[in-house]
C-alpha positions in Angstrom: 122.4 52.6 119.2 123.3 55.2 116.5 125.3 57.7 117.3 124.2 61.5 116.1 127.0 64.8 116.2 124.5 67.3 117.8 125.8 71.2 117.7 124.2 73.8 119.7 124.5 77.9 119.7 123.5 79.2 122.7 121.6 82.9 122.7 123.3 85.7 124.4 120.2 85.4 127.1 121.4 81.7 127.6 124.7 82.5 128.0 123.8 85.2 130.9 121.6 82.8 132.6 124.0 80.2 132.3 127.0 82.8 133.8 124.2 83.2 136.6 123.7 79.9 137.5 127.0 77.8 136.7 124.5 74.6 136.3 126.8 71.3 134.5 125.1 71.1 130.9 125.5 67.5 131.6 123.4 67.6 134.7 120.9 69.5 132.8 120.4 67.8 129.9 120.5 64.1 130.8 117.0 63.7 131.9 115.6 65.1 128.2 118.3 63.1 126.7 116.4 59.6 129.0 113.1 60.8 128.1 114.2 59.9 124.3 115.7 57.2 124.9 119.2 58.7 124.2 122.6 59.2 126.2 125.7 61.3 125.9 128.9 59.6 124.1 131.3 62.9 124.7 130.4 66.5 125.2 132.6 69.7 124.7 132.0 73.3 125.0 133.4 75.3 121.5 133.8 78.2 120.6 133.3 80.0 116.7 130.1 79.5 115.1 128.8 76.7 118.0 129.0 76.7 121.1 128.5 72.8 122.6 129.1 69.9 120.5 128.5 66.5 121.8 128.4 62.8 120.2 124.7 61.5 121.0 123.7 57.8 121.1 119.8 57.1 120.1 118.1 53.8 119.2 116.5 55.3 116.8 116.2 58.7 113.9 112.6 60.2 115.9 114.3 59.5 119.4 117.0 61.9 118.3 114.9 64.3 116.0 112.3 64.4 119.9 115.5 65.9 121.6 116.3 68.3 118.7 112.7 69.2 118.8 112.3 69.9 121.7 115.7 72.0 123.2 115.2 73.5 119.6 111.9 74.7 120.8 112.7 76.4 124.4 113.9 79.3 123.1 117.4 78.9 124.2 119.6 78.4 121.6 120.3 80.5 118.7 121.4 77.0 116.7 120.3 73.7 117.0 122.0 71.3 114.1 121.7 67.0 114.0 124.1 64.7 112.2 123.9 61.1 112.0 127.1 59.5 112.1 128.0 56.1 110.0 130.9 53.8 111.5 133.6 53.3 108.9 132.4 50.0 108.3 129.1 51.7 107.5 130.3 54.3 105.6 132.3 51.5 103.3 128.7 49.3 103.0 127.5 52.3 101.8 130.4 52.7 99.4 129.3 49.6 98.1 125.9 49.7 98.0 126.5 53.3 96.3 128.5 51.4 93.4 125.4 49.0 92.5 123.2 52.1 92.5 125.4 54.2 90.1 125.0 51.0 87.8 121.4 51.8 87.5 121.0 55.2 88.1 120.2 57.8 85.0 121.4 61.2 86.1 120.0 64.4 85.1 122.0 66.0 82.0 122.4 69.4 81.4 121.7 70.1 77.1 122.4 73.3 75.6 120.0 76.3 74.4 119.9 74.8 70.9 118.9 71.4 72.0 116.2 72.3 74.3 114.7 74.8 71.4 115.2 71.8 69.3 113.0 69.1 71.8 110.3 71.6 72.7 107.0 70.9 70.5 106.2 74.2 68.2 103.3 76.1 69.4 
């Protein structure tokens, strides 16, 4: 399973209905979280610019993009945002991997004024 950083705003109308009703966000979002497959790692409620941010295991990337779409889609949250976290062993295979790109990988360059006048056929 992969796990995905998942970071959720609520809207003010959330927030009332959520004063309202008190319901455990775990409760609540477990059984779209089975529908796709997926399961909670951690969750915390935050405060600033998010509101809930939780670690999110998925088998697979359009298990955890079904969850985004659809809580994205209900109308309840005023941010909706999905990271896919790499292990450090991943993120060091991907250092690697990264260094036999670079080998064959041609960048774009920026050239001057004067050199672009001076490649551009005459019209």
């Amino acid at each position: 399973m992969a796990h995905y950083l998942i970071e959720v705003g609520y809207t003010p109308q959330s927030w009332s209905s959520q004063i309202d009703t008190q319901a455990n966000v775990v409760e609540r979002i477990t059984p779209a979280l089975k529908a796709c497959g997926g399961k909670i790692e951690c969750i915390y409620y935050a405060f600033g610019e998010v509101d809930l941010v939780g670690i999110m295991d998925f088998k697979r990337p359009e298990d955890a993009a079904a969850f985004g779409i659809a809580v994205g889609s209900s109308g309840a949250l005023r941010l909706y945002r999905t990271t896919p976290l790499l292990s450090v062993e991943q993120g060091l295979e991907s250092l690697r991997k990264a260094d036999d790109v670079r080998k064959v990988y041609t960048p774009p360059v920026t050239i001057s004024l004067v050199e672009q006048k001076q490649r551009t056929p005459a019209r």
